[in-house]
C-alpha positions in Angstrom: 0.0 0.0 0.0 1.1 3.3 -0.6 1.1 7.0 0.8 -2.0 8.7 -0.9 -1.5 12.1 0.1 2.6 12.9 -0.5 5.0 14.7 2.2 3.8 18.4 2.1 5.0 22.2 3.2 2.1 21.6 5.6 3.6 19.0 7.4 5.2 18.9 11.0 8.4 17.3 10.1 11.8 17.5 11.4 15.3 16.8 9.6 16.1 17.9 5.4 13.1 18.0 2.8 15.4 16.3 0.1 16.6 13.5 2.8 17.0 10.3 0.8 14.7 8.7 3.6 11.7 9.5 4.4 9.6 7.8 7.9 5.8 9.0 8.0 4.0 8.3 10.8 0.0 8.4 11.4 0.2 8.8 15.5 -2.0 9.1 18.0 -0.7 10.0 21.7 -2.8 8.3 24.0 -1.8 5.0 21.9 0.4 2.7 23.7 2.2 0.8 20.8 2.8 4.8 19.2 4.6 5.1 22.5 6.8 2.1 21.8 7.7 3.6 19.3 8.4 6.8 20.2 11.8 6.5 21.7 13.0 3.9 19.0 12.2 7.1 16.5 14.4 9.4 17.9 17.0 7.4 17.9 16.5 6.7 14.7 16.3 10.3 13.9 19.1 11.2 15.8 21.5 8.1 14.4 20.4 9.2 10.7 20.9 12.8 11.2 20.5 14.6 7.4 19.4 11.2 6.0 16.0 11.2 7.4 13.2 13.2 7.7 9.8 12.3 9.7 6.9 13.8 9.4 4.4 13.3 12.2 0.4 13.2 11.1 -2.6 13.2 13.5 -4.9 9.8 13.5 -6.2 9.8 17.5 -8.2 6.6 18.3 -11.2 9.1 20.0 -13.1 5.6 21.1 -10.5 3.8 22.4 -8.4 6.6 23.9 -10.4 9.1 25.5 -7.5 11.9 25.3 -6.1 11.4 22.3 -8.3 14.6 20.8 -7.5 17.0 23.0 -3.9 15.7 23.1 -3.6 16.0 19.3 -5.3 19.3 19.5 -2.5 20.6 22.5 -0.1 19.7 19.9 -1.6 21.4 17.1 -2.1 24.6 19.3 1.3 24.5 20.6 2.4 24.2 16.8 0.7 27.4 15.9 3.8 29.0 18.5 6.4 27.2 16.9 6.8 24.7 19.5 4.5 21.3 18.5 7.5 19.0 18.3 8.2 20.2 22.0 4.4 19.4 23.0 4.6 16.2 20.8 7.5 15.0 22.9 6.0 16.4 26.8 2.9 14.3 25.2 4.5 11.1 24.7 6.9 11.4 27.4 4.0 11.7 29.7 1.5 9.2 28.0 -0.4 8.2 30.7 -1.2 11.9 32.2 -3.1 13.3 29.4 -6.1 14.4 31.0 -7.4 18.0 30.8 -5.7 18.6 34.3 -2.5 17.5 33.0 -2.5 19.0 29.5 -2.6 22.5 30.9 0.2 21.7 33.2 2.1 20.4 30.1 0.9 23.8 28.3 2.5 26.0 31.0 6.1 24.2 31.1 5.9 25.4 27.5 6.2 29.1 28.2 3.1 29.4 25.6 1.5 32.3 25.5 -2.1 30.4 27.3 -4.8 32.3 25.9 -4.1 32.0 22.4 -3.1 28.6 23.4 -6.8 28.0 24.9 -8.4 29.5 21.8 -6.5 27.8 18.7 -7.3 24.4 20.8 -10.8 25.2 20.3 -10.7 26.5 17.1 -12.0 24.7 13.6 -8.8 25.0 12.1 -7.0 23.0 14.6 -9.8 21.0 14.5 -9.8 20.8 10.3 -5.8 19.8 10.2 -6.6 16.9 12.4 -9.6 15.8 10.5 -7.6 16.1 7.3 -4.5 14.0 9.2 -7.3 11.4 9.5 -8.6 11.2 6.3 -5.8 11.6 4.6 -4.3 8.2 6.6 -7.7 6.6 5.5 -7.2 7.7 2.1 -3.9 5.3 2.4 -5.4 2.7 4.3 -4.5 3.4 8.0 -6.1 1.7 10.1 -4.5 1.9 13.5 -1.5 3.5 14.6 1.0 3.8 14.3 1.0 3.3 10.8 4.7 4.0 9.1 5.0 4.8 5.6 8.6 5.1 4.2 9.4 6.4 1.0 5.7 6.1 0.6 5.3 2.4 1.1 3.6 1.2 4.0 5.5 -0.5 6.9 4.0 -3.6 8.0 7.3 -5.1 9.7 7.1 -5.0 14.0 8.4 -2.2 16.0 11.8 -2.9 17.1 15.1 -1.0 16.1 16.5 -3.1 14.5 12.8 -4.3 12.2 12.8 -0.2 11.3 15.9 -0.1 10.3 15.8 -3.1 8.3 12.5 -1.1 6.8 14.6 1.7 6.0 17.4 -0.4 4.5 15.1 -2.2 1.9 13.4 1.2 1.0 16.7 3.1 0.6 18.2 0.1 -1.2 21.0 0.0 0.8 21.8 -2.9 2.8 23.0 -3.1 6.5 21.9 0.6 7.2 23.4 1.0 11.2 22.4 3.0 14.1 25.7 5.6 15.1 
C-alpha cells in the first residue's frame, strides 16, 4: 500500500526535505504501541541525522483513547507558537497523564502564550488539520496506529530498532543501514 496524500509544506516534520529517507507516521498520543515507538524514532532520527526526515500526522483513536483529541489538538495549538514537536515529545513522554488537568500543566512548562493557546485548541482549524491527518491516513489505508510509511510504502514489519531499520534499509536500497 502506498502513501496517498505525499510529504507536504504543511507537514510537522523534522530533519532535510530532500533527505533520501523518508519515515511517515500516522500517530496518535494516547496509543500505547505509538509510545513504543516513540523512543525507538528518535534514535533513529538522531542516528540518521541529514538522512532522514519524519513527518508526524494526526490519527487519534477518540473511542478507544479518550485523550487522544484533546492531546492531538495541545499539539496542534502549541504548533501554531512554533513549539509542537516540544508538545509532541511532553505528550508522549507523559502518555499516561493526558487528561485535561495535566495538558494544561504540560501547556505551561511550554512558556506558551495560554490564551491563544486556549483558543487555537478550540478553534475549527485545529480542528480541520486533524480531520484532514485522519482522512488523509484513511485515504492510504491506515487503520490503526502507528502506521509507518517510508518512501511512501507502507511499513507492515514489528516495531523494534532493529525491524525499522531493516525497513529503511530495503526502501533506501541500501543494505546493512546502522544506528551511530
Amino acid at each position: 500500500m502506498r502513501l496517498q496524500i505525499p510529504i507536504h509544506i504543511k507537514d510537522h516534520s523534522l530533519g532535510p526535505v530532500d533527505a533520501p529517507l523518508q519515515l511517515l507516521e500516522y500517530g496518535d498520543y494516547e496509543c500505547s504501541r505509538c509510545g513504543t515507538a516513540y523512543p525507538i524514532v528518535r534514535k533513529l532520527l538522531q542516528s540518521l541525522g541529514q538522512e532522514i526526515q519524519f513527518v508526524f500526522r494526526n490519527f487519534p483513536h477518540t473511542i478507544d483513547h479518550p485523550n487522544a483529541l484533546n492531546a492531538a489538538k495541545s499539539a496542534e495549538a502549541a504548533g501554531k507558537q512554533g513549539k509542537f514537536w516540544k508538545m509532541h515529545e511532553l505528550l508522549f513522554m507523559n502518555q499516561q497523564q493526558l487528561d485535561p488537568e495535566n495538558l494544561a500543566r504540560h501547556t505551561q512548562s511550554l512558556n506558551l502564550d495560554l490564551l491563544r493557546f486556549v483558543q487555537d485548541t478550540e478553534s475549527l482549524e485545529v480542528e480541520n488539520r486533524i480531520l484532514e491527518d485522519c482522512y488523509q491516513g484513511a485515504r492510504s489505508g491506515v487503520q490503526s496506529t502507528p502506521t509507518f510509511f517510508m518512501n511512501g510504502e507502507i511499513y507492515d514489519g514489528a516495531l523494534t530498532q532493529d525491524d525499522l531499520l531493516l525497513g529503511l534499509s530495503r526502501v533506501w536500497k541500501r543494505p546493512y543501514l546502522r544506528m551511530a
